[in-house]
N, C-alpha and C positions, 0 to 999 in steps of 0.2 A: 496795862491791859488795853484791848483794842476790842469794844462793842460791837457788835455786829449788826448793821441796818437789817432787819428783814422788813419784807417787802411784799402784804398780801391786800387779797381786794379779788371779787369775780372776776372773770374773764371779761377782757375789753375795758380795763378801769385805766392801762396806762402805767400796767408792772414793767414790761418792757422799754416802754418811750424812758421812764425813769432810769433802768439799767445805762441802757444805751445813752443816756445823758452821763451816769458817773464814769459809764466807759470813756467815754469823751476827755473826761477832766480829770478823774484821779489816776494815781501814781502809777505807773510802767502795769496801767491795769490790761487783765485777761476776761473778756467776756465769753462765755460757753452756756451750752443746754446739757452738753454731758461730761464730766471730767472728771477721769478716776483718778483716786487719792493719790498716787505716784505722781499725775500729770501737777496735783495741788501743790505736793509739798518739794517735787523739783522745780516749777516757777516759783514759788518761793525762795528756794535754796538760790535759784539764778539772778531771780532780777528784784528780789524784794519788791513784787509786785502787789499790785489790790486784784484780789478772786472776786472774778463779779459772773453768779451762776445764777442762771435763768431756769424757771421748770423742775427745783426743788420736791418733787412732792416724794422722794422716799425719806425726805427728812421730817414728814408729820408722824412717823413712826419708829419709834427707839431699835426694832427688831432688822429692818429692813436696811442694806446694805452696813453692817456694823462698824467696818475697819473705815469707809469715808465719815461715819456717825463719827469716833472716835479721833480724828486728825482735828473733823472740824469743834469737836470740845475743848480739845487741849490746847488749839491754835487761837485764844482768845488772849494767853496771857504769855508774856515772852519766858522762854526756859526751856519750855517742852518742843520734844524732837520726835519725830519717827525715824526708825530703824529697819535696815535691810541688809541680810546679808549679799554678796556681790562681791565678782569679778570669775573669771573662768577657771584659769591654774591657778591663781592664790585668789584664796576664798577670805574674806574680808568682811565686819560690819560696819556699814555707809550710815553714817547720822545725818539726817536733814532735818532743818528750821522747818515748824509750823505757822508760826507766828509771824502773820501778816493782816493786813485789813482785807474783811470781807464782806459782801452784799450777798443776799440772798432771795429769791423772790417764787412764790408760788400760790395757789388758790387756796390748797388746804390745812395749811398752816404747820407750824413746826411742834415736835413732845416739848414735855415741861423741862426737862434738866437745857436743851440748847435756846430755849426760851428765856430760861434764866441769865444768857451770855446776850440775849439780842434786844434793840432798841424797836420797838416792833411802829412800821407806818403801814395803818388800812387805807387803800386808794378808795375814791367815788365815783362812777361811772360820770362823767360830764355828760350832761343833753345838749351842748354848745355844738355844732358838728365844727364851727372853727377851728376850738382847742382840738376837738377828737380827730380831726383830718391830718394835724399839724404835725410833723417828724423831723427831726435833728436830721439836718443835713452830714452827715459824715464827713463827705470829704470838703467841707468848708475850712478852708486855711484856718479863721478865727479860733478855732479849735485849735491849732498848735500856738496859735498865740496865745492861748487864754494859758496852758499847759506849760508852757516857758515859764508865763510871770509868776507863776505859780511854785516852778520849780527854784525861781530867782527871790521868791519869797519865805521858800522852807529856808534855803542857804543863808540867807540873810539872820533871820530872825531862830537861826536853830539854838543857839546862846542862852539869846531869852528863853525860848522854850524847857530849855534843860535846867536853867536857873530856876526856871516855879517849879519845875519837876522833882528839884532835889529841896525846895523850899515849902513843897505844897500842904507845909499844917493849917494853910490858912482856907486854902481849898478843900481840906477835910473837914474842918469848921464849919464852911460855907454848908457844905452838906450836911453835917452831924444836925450843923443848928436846924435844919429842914426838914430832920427826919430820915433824910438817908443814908442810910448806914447795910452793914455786911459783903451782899455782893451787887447791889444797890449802888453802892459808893466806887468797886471797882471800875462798875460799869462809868459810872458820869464822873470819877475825878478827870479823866484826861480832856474832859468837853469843856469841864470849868477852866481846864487850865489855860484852857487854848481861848473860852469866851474871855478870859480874864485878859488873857496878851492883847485880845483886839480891841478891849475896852481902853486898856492902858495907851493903844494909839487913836484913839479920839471916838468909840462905837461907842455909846450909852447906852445903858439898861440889857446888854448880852447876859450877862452870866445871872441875872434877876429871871429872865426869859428863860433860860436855859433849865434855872431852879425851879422852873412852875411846869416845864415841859417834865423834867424828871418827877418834879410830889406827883401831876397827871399820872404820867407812867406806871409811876410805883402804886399808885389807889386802881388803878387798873389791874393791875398786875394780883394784888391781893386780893379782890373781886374773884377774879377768875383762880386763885387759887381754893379760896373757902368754897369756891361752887363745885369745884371736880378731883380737888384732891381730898379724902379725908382725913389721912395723917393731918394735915395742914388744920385744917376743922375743927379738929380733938384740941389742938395743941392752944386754938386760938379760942 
């Protein structure tokens, strides 16, 4: 599975300086304020890219645009595809990959089911005007340097990565022992996996950090379920 960062906070907190930073650094990423589901799940299919969409708000309602609601559900976990049919004289059905990493960001937050797929960060308005002035230069070369060593470090270390991945009972441990478990667990096994690779090259206390950022998460996370769902209420 692949968590999805959402990214809310009032207007002027510093949702976009953040976009525009992972636009900067992650993988063959696409930054947009509008992008229909065709455009998602053909860069997808093309470049296994990261979706970084700006100005989210018809994703705070399950009813509003359905079929982008829908890609971006399914594209949390690898497997699921969308479908279309296609071509002029031989009519054909096209399968395309959803499953990619995606950022999310807007004011009024997202419904409960794609809630349940995302790592949620609330921004603070800074009173600094330093920091609030301050903008990622884009076309700063350093930025494709930082993006190389980056890409020279997936390739390197992809080995490892796939070795705890096919090994990860001890990462499901780490969680179970913590409490987290169901879809909890899908969400933060690949964060442990990956805190765990960078501790094993000399980072200390990651994946301990990681486990407090998730129990955080998840006692949030049931707060605001007991308060506005009441199936959830009854059951608890």
């Amino acid at each position: 599975s692949y968590p999805y960062p959402y990214v809310g906070g009032v207007k002027r907190c510093g949702k976009t300086k953040l976009l525009t930073l992972a636009f900067l650094i992650c993988h063959n990423a696409l930054f947009s304020t509008s992008i229909k589901e065709a455009g998602i799940f053909r860069t997808i299919q093309n470049s296994r890219g990261t979706i970084i969409v700006d100005e989210t708000e018809q994703l705070h309602s399950a009813e509003r645009n359905p079929v982008f609601r829908a890609i971006i559900l399914s594209g949390f976990m690898k497997g699921a595809g969308a479908h279309r049919v296609e071509g002029d004289e031989t009519r054909f059905v096209g399968e395309y990959d959803v499953y990619s990493p995606k950022i999310f960001a807007n004011i009024q937050g997202v419904e409960d089911t794609l809630e349940d797929r995302c790592i949620p960060t609330f921004l603070l308005r800074t009173l600094n005007n330093d920091v609030a002035n301050r903008w990622p230069d884009i076309t700063d070369s350093n930025w494709v340097a930082i993006r190389n060593e980056l890409y020279v470090l997936y390739l390197t270390h992809a080995g490892e990565v796939w070795a705890s991945c096919e090994g990860c009972a001890s990462c499901e441990g780490i969680l179970e022992k913590a409490g987290i478990t169901g879809r909890e667990k899908l969400l933060w096994q690949p964060i442990i996996v990956m805190a765990k690779l960078v501790e094993d090259h000399g980072v200390e206390g990651l994946v301990e950090a990681m486990l407090s950022l998730a129990t955080a998460v998840r006692d949030e996370r049931l707060v605001t379920d007991q308060t506005e769902n009441a199936d959830i209420t009854l059951v608890m």
